[in-house]
C-alpha positions in Angstrom: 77.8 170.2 128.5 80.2 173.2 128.3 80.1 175.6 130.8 80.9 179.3 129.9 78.4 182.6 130.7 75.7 183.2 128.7 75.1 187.3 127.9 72.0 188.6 129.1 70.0 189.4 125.9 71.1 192.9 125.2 68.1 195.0 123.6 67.0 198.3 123.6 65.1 199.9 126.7 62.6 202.6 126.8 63.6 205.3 129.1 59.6 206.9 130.4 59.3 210.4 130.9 55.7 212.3 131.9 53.5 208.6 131.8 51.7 208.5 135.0 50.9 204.3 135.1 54.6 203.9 135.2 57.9 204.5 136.8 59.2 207.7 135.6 63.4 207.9 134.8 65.0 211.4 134.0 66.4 211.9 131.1 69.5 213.3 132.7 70.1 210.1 135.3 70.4 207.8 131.9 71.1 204.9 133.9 69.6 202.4 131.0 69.3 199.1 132.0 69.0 195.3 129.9 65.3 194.8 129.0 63.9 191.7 130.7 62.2 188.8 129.8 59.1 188.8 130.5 57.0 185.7 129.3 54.0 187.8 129.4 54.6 189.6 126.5 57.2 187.2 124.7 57.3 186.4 121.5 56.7 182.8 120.5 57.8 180.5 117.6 55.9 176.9 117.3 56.8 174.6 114.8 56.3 171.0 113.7 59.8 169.2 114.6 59.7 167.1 111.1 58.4 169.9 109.2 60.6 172.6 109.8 64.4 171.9 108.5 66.4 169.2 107.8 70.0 169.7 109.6 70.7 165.8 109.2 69.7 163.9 106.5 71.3 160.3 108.0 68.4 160.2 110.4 65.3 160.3 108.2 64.5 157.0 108.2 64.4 155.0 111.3 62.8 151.7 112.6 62.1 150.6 109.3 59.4 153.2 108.9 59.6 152.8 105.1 55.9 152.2 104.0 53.9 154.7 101.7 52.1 157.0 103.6 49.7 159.1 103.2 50.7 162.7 102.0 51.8 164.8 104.3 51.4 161.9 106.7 55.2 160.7 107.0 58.1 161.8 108.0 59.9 164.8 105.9 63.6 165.1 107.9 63.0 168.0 109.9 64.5 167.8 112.8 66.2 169.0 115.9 69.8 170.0 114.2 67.1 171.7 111.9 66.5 174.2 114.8 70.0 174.4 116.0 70.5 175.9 112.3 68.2 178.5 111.9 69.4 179.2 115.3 72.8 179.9 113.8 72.0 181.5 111.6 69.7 184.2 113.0 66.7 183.4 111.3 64.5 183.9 115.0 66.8 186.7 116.3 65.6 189.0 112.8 62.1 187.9 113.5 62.1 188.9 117.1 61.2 185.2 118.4 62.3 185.0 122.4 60.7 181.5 122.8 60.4 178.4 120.8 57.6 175.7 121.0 58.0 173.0 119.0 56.2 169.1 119.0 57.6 166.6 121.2 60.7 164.9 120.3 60.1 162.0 122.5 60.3 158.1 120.7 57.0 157.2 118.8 55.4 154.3 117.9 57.9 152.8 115.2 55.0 152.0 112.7 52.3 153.7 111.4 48.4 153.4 111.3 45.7 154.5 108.7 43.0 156.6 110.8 41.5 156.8 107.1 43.6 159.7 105.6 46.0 157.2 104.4 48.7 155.7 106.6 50.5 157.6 108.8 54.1 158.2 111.0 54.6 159.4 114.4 56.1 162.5 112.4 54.3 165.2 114.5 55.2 163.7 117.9 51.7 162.8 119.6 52.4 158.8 119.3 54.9 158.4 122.8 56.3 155.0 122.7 58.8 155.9 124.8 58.9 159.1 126.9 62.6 158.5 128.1 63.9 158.4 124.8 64.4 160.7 122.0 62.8 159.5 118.5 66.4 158.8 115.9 64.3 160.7 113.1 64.1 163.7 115.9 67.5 163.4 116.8 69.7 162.7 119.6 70.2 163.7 123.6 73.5 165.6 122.4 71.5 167.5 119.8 68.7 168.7 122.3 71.3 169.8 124.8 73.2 171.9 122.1 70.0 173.1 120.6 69.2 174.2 124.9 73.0 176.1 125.0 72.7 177.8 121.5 68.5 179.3 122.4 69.9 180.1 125.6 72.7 182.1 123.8 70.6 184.1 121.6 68.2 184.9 124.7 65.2 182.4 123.6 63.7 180.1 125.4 63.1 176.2 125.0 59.0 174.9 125.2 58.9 171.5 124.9 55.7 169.7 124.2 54.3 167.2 127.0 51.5 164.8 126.2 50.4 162.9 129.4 47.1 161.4 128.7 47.6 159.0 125.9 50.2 156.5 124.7 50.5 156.4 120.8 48.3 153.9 118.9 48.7 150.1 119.2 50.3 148.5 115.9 52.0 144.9 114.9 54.9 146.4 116.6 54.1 148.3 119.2 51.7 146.6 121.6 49.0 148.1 123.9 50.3 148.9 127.5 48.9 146.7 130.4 45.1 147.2 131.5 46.4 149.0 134.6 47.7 152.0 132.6 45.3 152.6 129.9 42.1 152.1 128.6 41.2 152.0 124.9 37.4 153.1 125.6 34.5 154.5 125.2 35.5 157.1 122.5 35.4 160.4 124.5 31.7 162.3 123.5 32.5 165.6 125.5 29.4 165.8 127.1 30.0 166.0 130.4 33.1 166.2 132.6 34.1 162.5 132.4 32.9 161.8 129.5 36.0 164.4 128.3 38.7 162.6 130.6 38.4 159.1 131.2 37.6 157.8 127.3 40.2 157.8 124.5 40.0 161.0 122.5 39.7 158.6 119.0 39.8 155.0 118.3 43.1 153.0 118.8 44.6 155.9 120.7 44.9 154.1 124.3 44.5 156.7 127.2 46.4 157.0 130.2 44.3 156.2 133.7 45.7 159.9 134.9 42.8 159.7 137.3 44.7 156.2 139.2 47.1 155.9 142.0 47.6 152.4 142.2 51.0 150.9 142.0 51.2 149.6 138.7 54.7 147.7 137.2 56.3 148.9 134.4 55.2 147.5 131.3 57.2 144.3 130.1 57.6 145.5 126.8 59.7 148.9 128.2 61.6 146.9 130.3 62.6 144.6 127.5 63.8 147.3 125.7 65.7 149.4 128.4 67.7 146.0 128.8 68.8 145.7 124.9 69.5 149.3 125.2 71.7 148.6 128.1 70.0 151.3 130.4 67.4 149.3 132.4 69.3 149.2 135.7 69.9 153.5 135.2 66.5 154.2 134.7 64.9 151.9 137.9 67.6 153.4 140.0 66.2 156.9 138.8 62.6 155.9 138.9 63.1 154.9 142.6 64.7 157.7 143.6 62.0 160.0 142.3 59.6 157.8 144.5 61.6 158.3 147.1 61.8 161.9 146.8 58.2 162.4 146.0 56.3 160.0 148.1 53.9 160.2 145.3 52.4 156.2 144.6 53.6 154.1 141.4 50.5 155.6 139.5 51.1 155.5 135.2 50.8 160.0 135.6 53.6 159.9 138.2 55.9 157.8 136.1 55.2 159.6 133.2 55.3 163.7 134.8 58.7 161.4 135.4 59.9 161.1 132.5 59.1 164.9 131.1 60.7 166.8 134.0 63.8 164.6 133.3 64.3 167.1 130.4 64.2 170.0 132.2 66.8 168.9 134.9 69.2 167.6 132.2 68.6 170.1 129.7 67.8 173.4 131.5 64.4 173.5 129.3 62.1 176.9 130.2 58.7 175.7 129.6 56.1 172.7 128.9 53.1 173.2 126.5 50.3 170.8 127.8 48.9 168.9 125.1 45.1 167.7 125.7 45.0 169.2 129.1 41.4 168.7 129.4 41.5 164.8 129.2 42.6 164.4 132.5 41.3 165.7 136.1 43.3 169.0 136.8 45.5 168.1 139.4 47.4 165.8 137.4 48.8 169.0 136.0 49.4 170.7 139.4 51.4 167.4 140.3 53.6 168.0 136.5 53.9 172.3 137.4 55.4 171.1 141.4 57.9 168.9 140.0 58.9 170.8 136.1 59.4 173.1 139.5 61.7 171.4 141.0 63.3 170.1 138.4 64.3 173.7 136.9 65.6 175.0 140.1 67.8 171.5 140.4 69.1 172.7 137.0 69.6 176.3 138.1 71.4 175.2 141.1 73.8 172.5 139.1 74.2 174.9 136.1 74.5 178.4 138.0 76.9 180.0 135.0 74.3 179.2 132.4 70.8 180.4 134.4 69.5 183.3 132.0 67.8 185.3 135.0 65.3 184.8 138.1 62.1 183.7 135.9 59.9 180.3 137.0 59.4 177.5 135.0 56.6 178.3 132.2 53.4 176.3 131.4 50.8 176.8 128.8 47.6 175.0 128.9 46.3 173.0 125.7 42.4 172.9 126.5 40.8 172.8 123.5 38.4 175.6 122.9 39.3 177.6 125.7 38.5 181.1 125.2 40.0 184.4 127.0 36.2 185.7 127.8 36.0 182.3 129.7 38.4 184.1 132.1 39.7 182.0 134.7 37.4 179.1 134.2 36.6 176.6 131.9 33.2 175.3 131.5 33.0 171.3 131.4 28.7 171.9 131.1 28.6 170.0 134.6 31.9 170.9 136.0 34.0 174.5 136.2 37.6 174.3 136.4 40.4 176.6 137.1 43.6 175.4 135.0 45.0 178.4 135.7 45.2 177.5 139.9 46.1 174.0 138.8 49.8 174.9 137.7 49.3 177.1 134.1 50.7 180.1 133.8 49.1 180.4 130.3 46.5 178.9 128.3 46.1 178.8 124.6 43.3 181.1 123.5 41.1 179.6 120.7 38.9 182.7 120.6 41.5 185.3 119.1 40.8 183.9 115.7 37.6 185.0 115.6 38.4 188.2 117.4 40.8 189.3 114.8 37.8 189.6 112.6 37.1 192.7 114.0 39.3 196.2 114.3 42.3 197.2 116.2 40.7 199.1 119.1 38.0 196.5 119.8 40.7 193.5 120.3 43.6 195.6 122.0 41.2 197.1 124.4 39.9 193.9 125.4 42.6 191.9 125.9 44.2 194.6 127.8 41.2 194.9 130.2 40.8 190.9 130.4 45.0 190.7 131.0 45.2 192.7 133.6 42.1 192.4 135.7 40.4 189.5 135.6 43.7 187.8 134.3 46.1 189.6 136.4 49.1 187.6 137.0 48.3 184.9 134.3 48.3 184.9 130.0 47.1 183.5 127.1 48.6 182.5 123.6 47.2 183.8 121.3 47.1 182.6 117.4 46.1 182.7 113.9 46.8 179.3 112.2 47.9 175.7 114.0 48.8 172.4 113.2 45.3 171.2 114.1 43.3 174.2 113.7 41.2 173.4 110.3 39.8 176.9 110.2 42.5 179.3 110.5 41.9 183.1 110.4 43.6 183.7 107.0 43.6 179.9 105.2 44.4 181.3 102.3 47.3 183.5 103.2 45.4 186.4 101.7 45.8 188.9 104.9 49.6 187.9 105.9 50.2 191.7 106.9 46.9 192.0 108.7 47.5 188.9 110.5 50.7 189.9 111.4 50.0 193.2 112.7 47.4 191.7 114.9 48.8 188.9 116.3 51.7 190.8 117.4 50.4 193.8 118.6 47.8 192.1 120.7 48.2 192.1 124.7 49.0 188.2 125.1 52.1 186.3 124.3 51.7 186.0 120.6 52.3 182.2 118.7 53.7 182.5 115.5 53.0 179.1 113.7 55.8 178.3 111.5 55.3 179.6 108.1 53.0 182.4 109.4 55.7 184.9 108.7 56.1 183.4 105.1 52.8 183.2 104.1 53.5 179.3 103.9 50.4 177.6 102.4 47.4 176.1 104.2 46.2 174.6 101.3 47.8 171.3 100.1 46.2 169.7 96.9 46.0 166.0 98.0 46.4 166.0 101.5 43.2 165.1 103.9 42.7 166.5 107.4 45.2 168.6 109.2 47.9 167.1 106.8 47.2 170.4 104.7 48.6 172.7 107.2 51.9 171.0 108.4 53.7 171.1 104.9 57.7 171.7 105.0 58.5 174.7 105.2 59.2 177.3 102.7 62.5 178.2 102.3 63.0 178.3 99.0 60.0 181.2 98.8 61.8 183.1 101.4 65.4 182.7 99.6 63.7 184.0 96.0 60.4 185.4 95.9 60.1 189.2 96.5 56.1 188.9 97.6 57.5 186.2 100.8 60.8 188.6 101.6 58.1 191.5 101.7 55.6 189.7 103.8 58.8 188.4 105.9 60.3 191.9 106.5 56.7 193.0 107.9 56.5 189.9 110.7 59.8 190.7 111.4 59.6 194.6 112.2 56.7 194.1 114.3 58.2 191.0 115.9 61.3 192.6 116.6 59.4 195.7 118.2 57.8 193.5 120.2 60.7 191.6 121.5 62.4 194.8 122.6 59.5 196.3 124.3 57.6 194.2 127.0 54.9 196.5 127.0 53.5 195.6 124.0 52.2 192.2 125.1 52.2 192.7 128.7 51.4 196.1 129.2 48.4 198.3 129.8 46.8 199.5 126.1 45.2 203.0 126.1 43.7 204.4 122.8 44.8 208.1 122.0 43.1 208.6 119.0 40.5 206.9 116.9 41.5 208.5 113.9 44.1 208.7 113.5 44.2 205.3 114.8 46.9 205.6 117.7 47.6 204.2 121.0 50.0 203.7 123.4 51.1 200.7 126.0 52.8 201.1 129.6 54.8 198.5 131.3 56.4 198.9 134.6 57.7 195.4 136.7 60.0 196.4 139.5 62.9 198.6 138.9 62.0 198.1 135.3 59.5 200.6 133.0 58.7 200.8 129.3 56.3 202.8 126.8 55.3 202.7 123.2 53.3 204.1 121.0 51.8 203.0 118.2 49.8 203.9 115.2 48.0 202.1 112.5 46.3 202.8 109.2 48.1 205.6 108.9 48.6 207.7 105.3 51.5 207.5 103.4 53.5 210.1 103.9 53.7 213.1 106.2 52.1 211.5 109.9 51.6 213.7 112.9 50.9 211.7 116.4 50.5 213.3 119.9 52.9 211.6 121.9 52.6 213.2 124.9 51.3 210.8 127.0 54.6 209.2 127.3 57.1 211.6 125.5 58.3 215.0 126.5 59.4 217.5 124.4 62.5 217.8 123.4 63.0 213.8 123.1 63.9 212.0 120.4 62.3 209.2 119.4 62.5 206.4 116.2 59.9 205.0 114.0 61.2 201.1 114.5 59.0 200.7 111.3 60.6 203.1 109.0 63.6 203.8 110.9 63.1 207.4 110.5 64.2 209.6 113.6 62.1 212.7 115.4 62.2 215.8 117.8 59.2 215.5 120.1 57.6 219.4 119.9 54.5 220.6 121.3 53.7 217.1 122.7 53.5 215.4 118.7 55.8 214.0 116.6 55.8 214.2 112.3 57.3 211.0 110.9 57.2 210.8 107.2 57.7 207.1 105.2 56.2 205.0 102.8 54.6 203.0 105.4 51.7 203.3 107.0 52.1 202.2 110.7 54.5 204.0 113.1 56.1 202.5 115.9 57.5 205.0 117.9 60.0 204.0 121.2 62.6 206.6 122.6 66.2 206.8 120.7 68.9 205.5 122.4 
């Protein structure tokens, strides 16, 4: 891979005068400094690899995988040059994205099964045949490792997707692995602790024995193919060698955590999303956070020109209804775990949903009080719609500015599901399941019709404010006034402070906010909404616009 220095992401700063919960800088030092990263309050993208865009059409069709499948249900030609384009093109930097999840690109099973929707394709990633591999309709090594330099570039990170508990599911063509690594039952009825982690989550979906350390031998059928693909003597020398290293046991988790750090040492990847965390016993994931670990620093160390700054390796926790009031802990009915102490710095939060039913003040202040107490030191992802989520908080895409403002106004790292910032529909005529909410993408809507660009330009105000200002998703909310609705947010990490202030549901028109909690007089400050520019006098600030939010940060 080239070597050459990639700029710090340049954005702007907020320079704090008069805020008590942060450092103060005076107005006449100026010495402005790059905004950080902080993954706290970043800004995330997830998309479906297949679904998203199609940067090379000579790949969509591989292994023969050429039957009729359900809708929705095969492969579409997204893939990973797909990314690389949009990446190019600018598409995340205008809507403020600093970090992209998308579904793993590892090879799948190369035919497809009917789970009675209709038959269906690896296309969304969850089917590993192969974790050392990349899947052709994917992409190649090559493409991932340009895809790394070019997010790296533009100051996003790279999430990939790990799946340790479960191979894909067993076909004509691709055969169960040995007894010794998986079972294929009982069918998992969540009602106790093991009764969640060692059964397969549905039928024909073998699971991994993550709870084993015996010394099992590779499967035949994987060594076959590393020798037709001439790489069987590479990968035992490297699979030794991590033994070695690790002292861990030959155990199917220890090959497979493996396999997925691999991609982090070759690629210089920033994060793993853990899919189906809660199928397997905890420490299998403090075991994956030690070596992704390892594995980053390894990179850091070989790659020091291309390291982005001082910040760990990211993880974010998959457990399927976990919810922020649960806290630290997550209730099994006969067993409490901490995910969180078992190598997560994040865990996806399946209550916000719900909790953007209700108003502004009641979510902000909670998820500032739950963030940085109870919390401290840890996240959550928050989210409105998902590729698996059959009850999304606007199915219909009736509230895309509402959503919008929530979501990324909310203390949390915020996940914006491909399409989100589109209005992309949820509801496919024809499709069964989940199928309905992982159609392509819409492009052409964003290229043509005015209603999308207008929904668009909203995500990407607020997601560009966000980006630029930490404090808005991992600072410390404080409500000025109820009506009108305004607040402000403080954020202060070493040498480093910022502060916002925010207000919503304003009128159209002529606005007055008090500001000075966090502005003195005589600043200027912009409206990142409007764009309109202000004197701060007598601690408040008039902005006048057509709009009826205000984002107000110092002018530069």
């Amino acid at each position: 891979m080239k070597k050459y220095l990639i700029p710090f992401l340049l954005i702007s700063m907020a320079i704090l005068t008069s805020c008590t919960t942060t450092k103060t800088v005076s107005e006449s030092n100026k010495n402005v400094t790059k905004t950080p990263f902080v993954w706290e309050g970043a800004n995330l993208y997830f998309l479906m690899t297949d679904r998203f865009n199609n940067g090379d059409t000579s790949n969509d069709v591989s292994f023969n995988r050429t039957k009729i499948p359900g809708k929705l249900r095969g492969f579409e030609g997204g893939d990973i040059k797909g990314i690389s384009k949009k990446i190019d093109e600018g598409y995340f930097d205008k809507l403020g994205i600093n970090a992209i999840w998308f579904t793993p690109i590892v090879e799948q099973i190369h035919d497809g099964v009917d789970e009675g929707t209709g038959l269906s394709y690896g296309f969304h990633g969850y089917w590993a045949r192969d974790w050392t591999n990349l899947d052709p309709n994917f992409g190649t090594k090559e493409d991932l490792a340009a895809l790394a330099e070019k997010a790296h570039a533009h100051g996003i990170r790279i999430v990939l997707d790990g799946v340790i508990n479960h191979t894909g599911p067993v076909t004509t063509e691709d055969t169960v692995w040995p007894n010794d690594w998986v079972r294929t039952g009982p069918t998992c009825d969540y009602k106790s602790f093991a009764n969640t982690t060692a059964c397969t989550l549905v039928a024909n979906l073998p699971d991994v024995k993550t709870e084993s350390n015996q010394n099992v031998d590779l499967p035949p059928f994987l060594i076959e193919k590393w020798k037709k693909e001439g790489r069987y003597e590479q990968e035992m020398k490297e699979l030794d060698a991590f033994f070695a290293r690790t002292g861990y046991p030959r155990a199917p988790k220890y090959y497979i955590i493996k396999w997925l750090t691999d991609y982090i040492a070759d690629y210089g990847i920033d994060g793993y999303r853990g899919d189906t965390v809660k199928h397997t016993d905890e420490t299998v994931w403090a075991d994956f956070k030690s070596q992704c670990n390892y594995a980053f620093e390894n990179w850091k160390k070989n790659n020091p020109t291309k390291v982005l700054d001082n910040n760990s390796f990211y993880t974010i926790a998959e457990v399927y209804n976990y919810g922020i009031s649960g806290g630290q802990i997550f209730d099994f009915g006969d067993k409490k775990v901490n995910y969180y102490k078992n190598g997560f710095n994040n865990m996806i939060n399946f209550e916000f949903k719900w909790d953007a039913q209700k108003d502004y003040e009641f979510i902000f202040s909670k998820y500032s009080d739950k963030l940085n107490n109870e919390l401290k030191g840890y996240s959550v992802l928050n989210y409105l719609s998902s590729h698996d989520d059959g009850a999304p908080f606007d199915a219909k895409r009736t509230k895309s500015k509402e959503a919008g403002t929530k979501l990324l106004l909310s203390p949390g790292l915020s996940q914006v599901y491909y399409g989100d910032e589109s209005a992309r529909s949820l509801v496919v005529e024809g499709t069964q399941g989940d199928a309905t909410l992982r159609s392509f993408m819409n492009w052409d809507a964003i290229k043509s019709n005015p209603e999308t660009q207008k929904t668009l330009l909203h995500w990407q105000k607020l997601g560009q404010f966000r980006k630029n200002h930490p404090s808005v998703g991992a600072g410390i909310h404080k409500q000025i006034s109820a009506k009108p609705y305004t607040f402000n947010r403080t954020f202060t990490k070493e040498n480093y402070s910022d502060a916002v202030i925010i207000g919503l549901d304003l009128p159209i028109g002529k606005k007055e906010l008090a500001v000075d909690s966090v502005f003195k007089d005589g600043v200027k400050v912009k409206d990142a909404y409007s764009g309109k520019e202000a004197l701060v006098a007598n601690g408040k600030v008039t902005i006048t616009s057509e709009f009826d939010i205000v984002l107000l940060e110092l002018k530069k």
